[in-house]
Each structure stands twice: as structure tokens, then as C-alpha cells.
N, C-alpha and C positions, 0 to 999 in steps of 0.2 A: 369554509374555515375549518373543514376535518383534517385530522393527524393522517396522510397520505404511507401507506405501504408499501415497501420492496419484500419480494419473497417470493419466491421458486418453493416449492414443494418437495423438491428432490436432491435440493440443496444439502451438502453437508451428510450426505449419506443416508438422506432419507429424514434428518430428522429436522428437518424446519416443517415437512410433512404434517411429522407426527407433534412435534410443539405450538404450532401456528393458532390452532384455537383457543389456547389458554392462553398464549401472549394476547392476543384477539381480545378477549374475556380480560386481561388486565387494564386493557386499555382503554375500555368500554367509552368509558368517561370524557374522552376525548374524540369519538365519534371517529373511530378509525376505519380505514378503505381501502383492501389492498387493490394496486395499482394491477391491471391488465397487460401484462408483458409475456410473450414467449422467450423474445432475444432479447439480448444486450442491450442493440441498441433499442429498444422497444422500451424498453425499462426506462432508459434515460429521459427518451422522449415523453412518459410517462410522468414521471418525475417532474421534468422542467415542464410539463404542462401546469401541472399541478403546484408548482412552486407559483408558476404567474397566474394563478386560479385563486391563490391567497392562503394555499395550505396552512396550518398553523406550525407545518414541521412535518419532516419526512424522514421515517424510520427503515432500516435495512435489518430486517432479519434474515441471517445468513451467517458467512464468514466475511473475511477480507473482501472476497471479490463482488458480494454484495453491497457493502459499505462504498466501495470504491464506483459502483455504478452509482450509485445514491451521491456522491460527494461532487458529482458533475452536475448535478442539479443545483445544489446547495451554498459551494464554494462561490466568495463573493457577496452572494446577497444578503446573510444576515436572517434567514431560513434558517430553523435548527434541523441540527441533526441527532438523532437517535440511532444506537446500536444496539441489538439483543443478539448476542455472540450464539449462532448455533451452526458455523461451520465447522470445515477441517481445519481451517488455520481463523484463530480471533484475533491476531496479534494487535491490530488498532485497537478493540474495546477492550485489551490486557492492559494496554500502556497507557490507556488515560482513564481506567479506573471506573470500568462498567461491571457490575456486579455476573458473576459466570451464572449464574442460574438465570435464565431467560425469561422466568415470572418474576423475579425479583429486578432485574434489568427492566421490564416492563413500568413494575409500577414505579422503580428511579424517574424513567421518562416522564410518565405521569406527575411524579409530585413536580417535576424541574418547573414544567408546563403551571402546574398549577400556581406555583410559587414567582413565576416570568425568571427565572433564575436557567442559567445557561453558563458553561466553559467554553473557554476561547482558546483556539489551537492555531497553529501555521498549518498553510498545505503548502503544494509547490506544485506553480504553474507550469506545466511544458511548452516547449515549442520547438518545433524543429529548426536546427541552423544549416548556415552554411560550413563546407568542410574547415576544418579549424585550419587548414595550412592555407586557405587563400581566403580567409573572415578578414576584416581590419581588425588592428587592435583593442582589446577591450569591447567588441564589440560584443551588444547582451541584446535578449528579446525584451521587451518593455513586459513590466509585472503582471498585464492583462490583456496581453496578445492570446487571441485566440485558439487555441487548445486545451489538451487536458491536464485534470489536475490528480496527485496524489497524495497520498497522505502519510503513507508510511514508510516502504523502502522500495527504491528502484535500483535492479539489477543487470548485471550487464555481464556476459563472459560464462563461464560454467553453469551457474546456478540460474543462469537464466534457459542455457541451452537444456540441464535438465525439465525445469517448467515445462517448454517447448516441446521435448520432445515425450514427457507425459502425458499433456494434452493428447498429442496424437495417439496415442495408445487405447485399445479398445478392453485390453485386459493386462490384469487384474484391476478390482474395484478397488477404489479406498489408497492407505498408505503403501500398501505392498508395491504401486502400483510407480509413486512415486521412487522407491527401493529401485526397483529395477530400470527405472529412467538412470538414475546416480550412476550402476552398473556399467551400464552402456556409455553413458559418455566418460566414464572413468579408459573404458577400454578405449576411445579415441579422444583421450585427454589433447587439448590442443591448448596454446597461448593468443595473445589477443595484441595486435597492435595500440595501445592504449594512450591518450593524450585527453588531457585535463585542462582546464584554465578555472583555475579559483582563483574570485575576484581577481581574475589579471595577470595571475601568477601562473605559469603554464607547468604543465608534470607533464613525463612521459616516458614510455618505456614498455617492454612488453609485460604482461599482466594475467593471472588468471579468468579474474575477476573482480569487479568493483561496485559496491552498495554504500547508494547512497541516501542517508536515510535520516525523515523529521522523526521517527521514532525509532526505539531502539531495536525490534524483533522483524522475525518471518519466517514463513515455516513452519508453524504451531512451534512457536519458542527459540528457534534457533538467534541470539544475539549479535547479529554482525556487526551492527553500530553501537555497542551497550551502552557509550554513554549520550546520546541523542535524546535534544530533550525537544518537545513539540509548542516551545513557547520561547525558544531562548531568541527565535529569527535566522537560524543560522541551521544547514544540513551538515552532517557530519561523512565522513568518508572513509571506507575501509577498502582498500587495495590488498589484494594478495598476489604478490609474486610468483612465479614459475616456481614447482616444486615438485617433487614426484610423485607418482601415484601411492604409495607409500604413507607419504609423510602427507599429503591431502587426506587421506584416509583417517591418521595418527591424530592429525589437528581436527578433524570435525568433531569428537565431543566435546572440545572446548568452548564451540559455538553456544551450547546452550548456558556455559558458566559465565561467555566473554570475554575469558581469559584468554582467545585466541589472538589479540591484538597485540600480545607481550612478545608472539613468535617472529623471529628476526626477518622472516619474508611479508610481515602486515607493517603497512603502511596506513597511519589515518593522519585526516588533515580534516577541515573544518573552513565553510565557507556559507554567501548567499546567496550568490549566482556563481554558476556551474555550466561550464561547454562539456560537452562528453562524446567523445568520438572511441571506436573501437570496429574498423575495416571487418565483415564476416560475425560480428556477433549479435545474436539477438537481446530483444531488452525488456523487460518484464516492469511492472507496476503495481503495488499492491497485490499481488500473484496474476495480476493479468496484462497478455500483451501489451504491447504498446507500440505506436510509430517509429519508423526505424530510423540510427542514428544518421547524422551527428544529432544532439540536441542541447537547447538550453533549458537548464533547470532553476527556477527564478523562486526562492523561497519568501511569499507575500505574508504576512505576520497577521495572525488576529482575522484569516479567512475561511474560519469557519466556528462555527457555533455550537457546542454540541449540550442537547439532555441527556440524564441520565448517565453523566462521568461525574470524576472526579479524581481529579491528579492529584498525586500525593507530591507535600511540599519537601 
């Protein structure tokens, strides 16, 4: 019955490293364990060991992409989840109100724990579909068809291709590194064959890119969906149209304001299941990979549990 750990070392630029024993030391109290993973999936399988072990809760110290290993464990069962934000991108534990200090996020966890006190948020199940032009009508993956789940924003188009193709890059460390991903696919800006079906209502037309998202951020900050809220049942959706390189350039500081969606080429709509097809582009999750399209995105309400937040009303 210990509080089970996710956490890489070298997460976050070195500093889950350097924070891990005094998160450790906050937690004491709850007989915490970090979990044995080199990979990904190591981690998970870690996780959901430990989940069926009886863990009393399973924490991701990290950024996103740590949470996002952790929430495949968790999502469904009624296992709490804890955050203590120490990546490059926190945007999950910004938008549901985890305290940014990592000892202080700590011991939130702690008390929640202590007190059986927990927040309840949506995720959103994936699952691969059939191509949307020969699917029948209305046709959706059932809410707990097996695959994965996320939590914040899923991408498709640009912003995914940039992810992509900084993963692959060997240099430079850190944000830079991300910079000059943006560079290079800016230089081979392309559009996306793009078709939608919210709840039944199909969109389509070609697109730069599309986020779709239970919460509002990504990115360390950037607000594609700003007004996404992680309880309402419903994901929110920003489309951006074909534009030039220019004016893609002109409109990204608006992202971190959200003011971006006032621009005459953003389209948002608002749904709870979601086809998403996009011929040629890759698709990101919580900043990490994902299966490739088409897919359905099935937003299940009240799956997942989390310590150590606290949403503002």
C-alpha cells in the first residue's frame, strides 16, 4: 500500500535529478518507491503493476510527458494521481492547480492522501478508427475500448510535426532545440487534408493544424484551447487554417495570451467524441507520440482522480 513513483533522473533538463530527494523526503510519510523503468514502456508496465499491487497512488515527477506515462496506469480505476511539475512543459499540473514548487506539490499530495480528499478530472480515451470516408455514420469507439489515454492536448498538423522532428534531433539541448524544430518546418510549411466529425457533425477542409484539448495549454504555456475546461465532459477544438509563413510567425505570441482564436483563419468547436483524420500528418499527445491516424477521441468524465490539485472555480 506505498505511494508508487514515476521519475527519470534526467528529466526536465537534469532537474528531477537534482529535486527527487527532497520530493522523496516530503513524502516520506506515505512510504514512497520509485518505480524501476529505463523506457516508456517500462514505466507504464511499472505503474500498472503497481496500481494492481494496491498502491495507495501513483506520482509523476516530471513534466507532461511524465504524467502522461503515469495516467495509463491510473485512468479508469479510481487510483489517485499525483503531479510535482519539474519538466520542460507542466501544462497538466498549471491547469488543475498543483502548487509549482515541487516540495510544496509534494506535501499537497501528502495532505490530499491524508485527508482521502482527491479532484476529479476527464481524460480522453483513444482509439484508432476506420478511415472517416468509408466508417458508417456516427460511428464512435465505445468509452473503454482499449487504448490510450490523455489528458491535456492532442495535436495534429504543424505543431505536432514540430515535436517530431525535435525528438529526432541530437542538438542543441533544452528550448533552443525546440526553436530550431519550428525553423525548419516553417521552411517546409505544408497543409493537411483535415476531416472531423464532432458528435456527428462532420468539418473539413484543409488545415494547418488542430488541438484538441481537456485542458487549456502546451508547450510550457502556449494556450491553443484557452477556454478548455477538464470537468465540463466535453474537448474543445482549435483549427487553424492555411496562412503564411508570415502571419503563422505574427500570430504565435497570441498563443500564450489565447487571443489567437479571435484570428479570422482559427476555427474552435466543441465536442465529446471526436474522429480525426489528417492523410500525412503526425499526432502528438501530452507532448508525446501517439498512434497514427485516423482516430477516435472519446472524452470519459470523472476518469481520473488526482492529489495534490486544485481547480480554481
Amino acid at each position: 500500500m506505498s505511494l508508487a513513483v514515476i521519475a527519470h533522473p534526467a528529466a526536465g533538463r537534469g532537474q528531477v535529478g537534482r529535486h527527487l530527494p527532497a520530493v522523496l523526503a516530503a513524502l516520506r510519510a506515505a512510504d514512497p518507491v520509485v518505480l524501476p523503468a529505463s523506457t516508456r514502456a517500462d514505466a507504464i508496465a511499472a505503474a500498472r503493476a503497481a496500481v494492481e499491487a494496491g498502491a495507495v497512488g501513483v506520482v509523476a515527477v516530471g513534466g507532461d510527458g511524465t504524467a502522461h506515462l503515469a495516467l495509463q496506469a491510473v485512468a479508469g480505476t479510481g487510483v489517485p494521481l499525483g503531479l510535482i511539475p519539474l519538466g520542460t512543459g507542466n501544462d497538466l499540473a498549471d491547469a488543475v492547480g498543483v502548487p509549482a514548487d515541487p516540495v510544496a506539490a509534494a506535501h499537497a499530495v501528502l495532505a490530499d492522501l491524508a485527508a482521502a480528499r482527491t479532484t476529479v478530472i476527464d481524460a480522453v480515451r483513444v482509439s484508432s478508427a476506420a478511415p472517416l470516408s468509408t466508417a458508417p455514420p456516427h460511428a464512435t469507439a465505445p468509452p473503454h475500448a482499449d487504448g490510450p489515454w490523455y489528458a491535456a492536448i492532442l495535436s495534429v498538423g504543424f505543431d505536432s510535426a514540430v515535436n517530431a522532428r525535435a525528438n529526432r534531433m541530437q542538438w542543441p539541448r533544452g528550448p533552443r532545440r525546440y526553436d530550431l524544430a519550428i525553423l525548419a518546418e516553417l521552411a517546409r510549411l505544408r497543409t493537411y487534408p483535415l476531416t472531423l466529425e464532432l458528435d456527428g457533425t462532420t468539418v473539413e477542409g484543409p488545415a494547418l493544424l488542430v488541438a484538441i484539448g481537456n485542458t487549456r495549454s502546451y508547450g510550457g504555456g502556449m494556450r491553443m484551447c484557452p477556454d478548455a475546461d477538464p470537468t465540463d465532459g466535453l474537448l474543445d477544438v482549435t483549427v487553424v487554417d492555411p496562412v503564411s509563413r508570415l502571419e503563422l510567425i505574427r500570430v504565435k505570441p497570441r498563443l500564450y495570451s489565447g487571443t489567437h482564436v479571435t484570428h479570422p483563419a482559427v476555427r474552435t468547436y466543441r465536442a465529446a467524441t471526436i474522429r480525426v483524420d489528417a492523410p500525412g500528418a503526425s499526432v502528438f499527445a501530452d507532448g508525446e507520440p501517439l498512434v497514427p491516424l485516423p482516430l477516435t477521441l472519446t472524452c470519459v468524465p470523472d476518469a481520473v482522480r488526482l492529489i495534490g490539485a486544485q481547480l480554481s472555480s
